[in-house]
C-alpha positions in Angstrom: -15.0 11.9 10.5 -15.6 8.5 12.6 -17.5 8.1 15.8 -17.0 5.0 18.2 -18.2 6.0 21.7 -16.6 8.6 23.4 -13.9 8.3 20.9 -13.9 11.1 17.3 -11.4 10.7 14.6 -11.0 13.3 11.8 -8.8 12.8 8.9 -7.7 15.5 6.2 -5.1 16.0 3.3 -4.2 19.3 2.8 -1.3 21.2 1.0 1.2 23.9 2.7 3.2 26.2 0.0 7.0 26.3 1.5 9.5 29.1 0.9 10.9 27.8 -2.2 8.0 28.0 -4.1 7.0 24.2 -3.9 3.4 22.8 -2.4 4.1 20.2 0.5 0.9 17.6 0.1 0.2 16.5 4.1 -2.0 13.6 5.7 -3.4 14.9 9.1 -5.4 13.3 11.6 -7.2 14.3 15.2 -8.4 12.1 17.5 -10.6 13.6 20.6 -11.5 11.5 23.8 -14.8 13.1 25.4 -15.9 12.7 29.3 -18.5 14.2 30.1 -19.0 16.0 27.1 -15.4 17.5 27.5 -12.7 16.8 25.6 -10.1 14.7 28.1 -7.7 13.5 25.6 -6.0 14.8 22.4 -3.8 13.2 19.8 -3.2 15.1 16.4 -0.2 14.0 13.6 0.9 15.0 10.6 2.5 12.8 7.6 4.0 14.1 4.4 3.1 13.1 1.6 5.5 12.1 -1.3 3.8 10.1 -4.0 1.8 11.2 -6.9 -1.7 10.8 -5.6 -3.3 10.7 -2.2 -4.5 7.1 -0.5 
């Protein structure tokens, strides 16, 4: 997790089993804009992974 001033960015890697058996490996992020200690903004994306090891 990184703090800049109103600004929070979490990053996580997780896997998601699919119906053929098989693990999909995933990259995730969030990032949350605060006013007023509220949350005004949102952004969130996922990336699938292919290689053999995460970065």
């Amino acid at each position: 997790m990184v703090e800049e001033g109103d600004t929070v960015m979490a990053e996580l890697m997780g896997r998601v089993p699919q119906q053929d058996g098989s693990v999909q490996r995933l990259s995730t992020a969030e990032v949350f804009v605060m006013r007023d200690g509220l949350i005004c903004e949102r952004r969130a994306w996922v990336i699938p992974l292919h290689e053999d090891d995460f970065r």
